[in-house]
C-alpha positions as CSV (number, residue, x, y, z in Angstrom):
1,X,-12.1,214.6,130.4
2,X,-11.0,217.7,132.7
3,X,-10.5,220.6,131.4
4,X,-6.8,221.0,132.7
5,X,-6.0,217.5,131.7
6,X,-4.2,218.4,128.3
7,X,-2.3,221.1,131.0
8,X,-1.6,217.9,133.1
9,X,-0.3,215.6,130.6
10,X,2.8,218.6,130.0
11,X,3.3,219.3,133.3
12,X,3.6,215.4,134.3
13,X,5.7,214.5,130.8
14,X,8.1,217.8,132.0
15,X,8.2,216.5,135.6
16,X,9.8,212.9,134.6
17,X,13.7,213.2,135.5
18,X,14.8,212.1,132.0
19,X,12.5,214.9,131.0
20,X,13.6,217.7,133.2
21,X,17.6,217.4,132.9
22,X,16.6,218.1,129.5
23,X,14.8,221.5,129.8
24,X,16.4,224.7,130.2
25,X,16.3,226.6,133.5
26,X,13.4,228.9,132.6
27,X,11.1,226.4,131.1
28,X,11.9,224.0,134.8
29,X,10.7,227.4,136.7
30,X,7.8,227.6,134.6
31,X,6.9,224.0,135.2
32,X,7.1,224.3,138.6
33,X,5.0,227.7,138.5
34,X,2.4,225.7,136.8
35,X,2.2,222.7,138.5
36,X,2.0,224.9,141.9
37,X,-1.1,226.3,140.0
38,X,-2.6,223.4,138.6
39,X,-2.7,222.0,142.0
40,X,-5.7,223.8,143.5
41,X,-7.9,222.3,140.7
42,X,-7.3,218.5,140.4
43,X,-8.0,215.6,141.3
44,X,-6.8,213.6,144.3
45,X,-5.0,210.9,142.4
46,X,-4.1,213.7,139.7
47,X,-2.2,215.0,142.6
48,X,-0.8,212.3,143.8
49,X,1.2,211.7,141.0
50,X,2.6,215.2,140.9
51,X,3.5,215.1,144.4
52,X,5.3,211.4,143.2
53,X,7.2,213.3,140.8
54,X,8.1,216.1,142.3
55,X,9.7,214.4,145.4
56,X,11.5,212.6,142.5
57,X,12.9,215.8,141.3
58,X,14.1,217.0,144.7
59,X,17.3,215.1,145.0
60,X,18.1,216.1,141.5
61,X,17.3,219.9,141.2
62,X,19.2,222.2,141.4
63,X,19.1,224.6,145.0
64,X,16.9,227.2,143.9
65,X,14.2,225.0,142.7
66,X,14.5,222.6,145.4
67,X,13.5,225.5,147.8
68,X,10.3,225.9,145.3
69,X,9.4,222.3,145.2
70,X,9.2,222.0,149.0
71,X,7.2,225.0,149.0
72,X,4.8,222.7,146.9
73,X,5.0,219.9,148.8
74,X,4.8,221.9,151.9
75,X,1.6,223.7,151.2
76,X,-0.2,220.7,149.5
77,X,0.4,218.6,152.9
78,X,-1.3,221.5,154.9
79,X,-4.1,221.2,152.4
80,X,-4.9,217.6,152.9
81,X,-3.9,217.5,157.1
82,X,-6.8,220.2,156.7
83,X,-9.1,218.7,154.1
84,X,-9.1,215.5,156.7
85,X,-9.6,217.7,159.9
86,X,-12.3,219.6,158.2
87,X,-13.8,215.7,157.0
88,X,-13.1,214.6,160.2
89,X,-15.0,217.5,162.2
90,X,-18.1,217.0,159.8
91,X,-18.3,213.2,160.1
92,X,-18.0,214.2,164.8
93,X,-20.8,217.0,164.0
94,X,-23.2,214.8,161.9
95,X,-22.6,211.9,164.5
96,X,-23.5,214.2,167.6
97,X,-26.5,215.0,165.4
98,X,-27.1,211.9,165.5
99,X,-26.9,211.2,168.6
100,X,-29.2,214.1,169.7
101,X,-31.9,212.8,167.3
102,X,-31.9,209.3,168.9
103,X,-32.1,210.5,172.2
104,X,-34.5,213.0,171.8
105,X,-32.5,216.0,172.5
């Protein structure tokens, strides 16, 4: 088990709607602090499912944490249109490798 899973378990519980209408302001800014956090060390699917919940919350938050949950969402699409770019551009460099060992170049 990862070690931020017990971390991930709170955060995702805190994160269901039926969940967050029940926490106080401060303890909803904190979650969102913390999920912002926790996203730079988890999993893919891990991830996911935050990203599920928090575009669940948008609708239903109020204003000033809307703003901080599309920063969220926001920064962890750059991350993956990057991630795949930077896949992508290995999987073109290792195929003109490739390429240059077939043909002798």
């Amino acid at each position: 088990m990862p070690d931020y899973q017990w971390k991930l378990t709170i955060i995702e519980r805190n994160l269901l709607l039926s969940n967050w209408t029940k926490l106080m302001p401060e303890a909803q800014e904190r979650m969102l602090e913390e999920t912002d956090e926790l996203m730079g060390e988890i999993l893919l699917a891990d991830k996911e499912r935050l990203l599920k919940l928090l575009a669940t919350l948008q609708n239903h938050a109020e204003t000033n944490f809307r703003c901080k949950i599309n920063q969220i969402l926001s920064n962890q699409s750059c991350s993956r249109i990057k991630s795949v770019l930077e896949l992508s551009n290995q999987t073109l460099n290792l195929s003109s490798d490739d390429l240059q060992l077939a043909y002798g170049h």
